[in-house]
N, C-alpha and C positions, 0 to 999 in steps of 0.2 A: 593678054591684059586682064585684070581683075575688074570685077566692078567696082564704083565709088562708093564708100563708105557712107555712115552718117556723120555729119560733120556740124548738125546744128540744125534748129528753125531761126529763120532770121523774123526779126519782128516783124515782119509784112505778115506774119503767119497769124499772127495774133489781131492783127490790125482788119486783113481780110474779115475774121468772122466780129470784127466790133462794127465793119463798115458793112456785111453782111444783114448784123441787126438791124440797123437804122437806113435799109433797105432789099427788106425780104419780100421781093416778088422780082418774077419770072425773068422781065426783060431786065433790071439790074444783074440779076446772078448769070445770066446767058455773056453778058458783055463783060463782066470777070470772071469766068468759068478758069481762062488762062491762069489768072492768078490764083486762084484756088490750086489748080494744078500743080501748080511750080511751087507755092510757096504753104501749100499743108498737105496732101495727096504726094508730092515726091519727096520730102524729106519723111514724110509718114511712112511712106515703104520701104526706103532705107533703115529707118530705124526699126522698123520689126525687123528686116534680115539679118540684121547685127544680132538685136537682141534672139531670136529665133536659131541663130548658128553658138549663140554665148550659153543658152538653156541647153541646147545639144549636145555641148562641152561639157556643161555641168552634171549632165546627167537626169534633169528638170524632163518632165512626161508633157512637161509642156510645150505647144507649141504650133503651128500656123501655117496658111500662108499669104504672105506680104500683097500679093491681088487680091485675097478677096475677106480680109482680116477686119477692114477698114468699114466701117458703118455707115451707111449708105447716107447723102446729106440731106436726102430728099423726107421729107416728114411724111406719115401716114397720115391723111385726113379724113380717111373717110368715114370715122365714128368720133371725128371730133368737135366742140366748137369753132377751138382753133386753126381755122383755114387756113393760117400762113404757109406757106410751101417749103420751109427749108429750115433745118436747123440751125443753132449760133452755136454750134459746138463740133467738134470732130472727136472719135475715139476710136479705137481696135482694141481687138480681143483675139486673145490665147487660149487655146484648152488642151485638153490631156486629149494625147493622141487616141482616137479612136472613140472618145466619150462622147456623152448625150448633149444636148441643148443647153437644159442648166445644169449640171453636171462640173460647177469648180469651174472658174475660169481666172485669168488675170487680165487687167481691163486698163486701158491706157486712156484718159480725156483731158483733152486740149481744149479750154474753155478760157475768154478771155474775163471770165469772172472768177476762175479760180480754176487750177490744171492737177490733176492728182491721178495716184495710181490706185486701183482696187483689186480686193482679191477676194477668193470665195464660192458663195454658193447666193446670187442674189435672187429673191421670189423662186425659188427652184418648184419642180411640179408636186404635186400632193404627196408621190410615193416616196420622192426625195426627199421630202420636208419633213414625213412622219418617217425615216429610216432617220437619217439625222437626229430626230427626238428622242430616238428608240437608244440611238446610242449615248444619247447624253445620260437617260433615264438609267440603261441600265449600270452604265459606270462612272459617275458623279465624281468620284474622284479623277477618273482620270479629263473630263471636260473641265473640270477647276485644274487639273493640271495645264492643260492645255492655255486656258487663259491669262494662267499666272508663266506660262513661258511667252506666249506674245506680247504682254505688259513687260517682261525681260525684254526685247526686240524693241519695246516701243510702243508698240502694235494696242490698240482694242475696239474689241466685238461693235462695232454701230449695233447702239441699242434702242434707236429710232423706229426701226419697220419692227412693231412686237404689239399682238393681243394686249387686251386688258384683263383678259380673265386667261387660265391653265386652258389649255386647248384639249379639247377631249378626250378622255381616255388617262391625259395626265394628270388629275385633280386630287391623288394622293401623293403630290409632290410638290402641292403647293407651300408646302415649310420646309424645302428640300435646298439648300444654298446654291442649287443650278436651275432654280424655279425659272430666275430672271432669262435667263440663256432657253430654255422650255420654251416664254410665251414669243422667244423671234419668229418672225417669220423669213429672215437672210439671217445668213451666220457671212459676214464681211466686213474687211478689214480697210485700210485706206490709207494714204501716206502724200501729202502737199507739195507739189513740185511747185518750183517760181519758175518767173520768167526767166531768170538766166539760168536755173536749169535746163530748162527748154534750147536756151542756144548753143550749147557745151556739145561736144561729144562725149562727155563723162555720163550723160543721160544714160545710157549705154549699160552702163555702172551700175547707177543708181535702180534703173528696174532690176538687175539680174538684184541687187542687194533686196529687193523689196521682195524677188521672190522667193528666195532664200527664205527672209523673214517671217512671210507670211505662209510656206509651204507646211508647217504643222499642222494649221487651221485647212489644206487643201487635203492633205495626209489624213485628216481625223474623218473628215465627209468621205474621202472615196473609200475608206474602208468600213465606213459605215454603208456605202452605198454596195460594195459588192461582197461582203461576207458577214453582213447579217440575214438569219434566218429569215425571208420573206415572213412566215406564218405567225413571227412575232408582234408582226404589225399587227393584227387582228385580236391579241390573245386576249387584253385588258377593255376591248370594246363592247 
């Protein structure tokens, strides 16, 4: 016998983290734990199998696994204000087989204020961030390429998480038409799932199309990431 597909989140999926909100502490979520399980944790692992075996076919370096992809729902507190213990969201995440932390990933969130896919390189670490720059730096034309193919797709750069000022080292490129793409600090992308996307099995679909879409922008970072010269990073400091 095969296992069962993904076949859908049925609205209790969405409902759970609205009624999650409007009771975030310990003995509520203990005594729905069940439904959490059932109704965003099992169709959540279904659906990255699917899509996890769909990337596989396609040839996608992306990829996962279905136990332990899924984000944990328990909040960090311990350098917070916010003492609430849980979050009101669920998401997983994909990455390239055998890659670092932030290192490109594709990002699944189930949120009943808004559900969407992302892709990218988000906050990645300092060496990442400045190889990324180095390569937009050194070939301008082809990062304006790259943008004006994801604008084709659909697709553009969130230009939200970005410096006010060139970040060091780049300050002769401040009249450079990739200045803006320079001061990000994420180079990622995003795409708006609804609610009835969420109950379809066409879902399925829809991520492999998204990472299709967005894999130039994952293409452009890992090759900046593994075959530019380290020593470049240093040269203009």
């Amino acid at each position: 016998m095969t296992a069962p597909g993904f076949t859908g989140f049925r609205p209790a999926a969405l409902q759970f983290l609205r009624d999650l909100a409007a009771n975030n502490n310990r003995a509520w979520f203990m005594d729905n734990k069940p439904v959490y399980e059932r109704e965003v944790v099992g169709p959540l692992r279904l659906l990255l199998a699917d899509v996890i075996s769909a990337l596989a076919s396609a040839g996608s370096p992306l990829t996962g696994d279905p136990a332990k992809a899924i984000f944990r729902i328990h909040r960090d507190v311990r350098f917070s204000k916010d003492k609430l213990p849980y979050k009101t969201n669920s998401g997983a995440v994909l990455r390239k087989a055998g890659g670092a932390k932030f290192d490109g990933i594709l990002y699944i969130h189930l949120d009943p204020t808004g559900c969407f896919l992302a892709s990218g390189f988000y906050l990645p670490e300092k060496e990442a961030l400045e190889a990324i720059r180095e390569a937009i730096y050194i070939d301008p034309d082809r990062a304006q390429a790259l943008r004006a193919d994801l604008a084709g797709r659909k697709l553009g750069l969130d230009m939200s998480e970005a410096l006010s000022r060139m970040p060091r080292g780049f300050e002769a490129a401040i009249d450079s038409p990739v200045a803006d793409l320079l001061r990000l600090k994420s180079f990622t992308v995003r795409r708006a799932l609804t609610a009835a996307d969420l109950a379809r099995p066409a879902l399925v679909g829809k991520i492999i199309s998204f990472a299709e879409d967005s894999a130039p922008l994952l293409n452009f970072g890992w090759q900046a990431l593994t075959v530019l010269d380290p020593t470049a990073l240093t040269r203009r400091r």
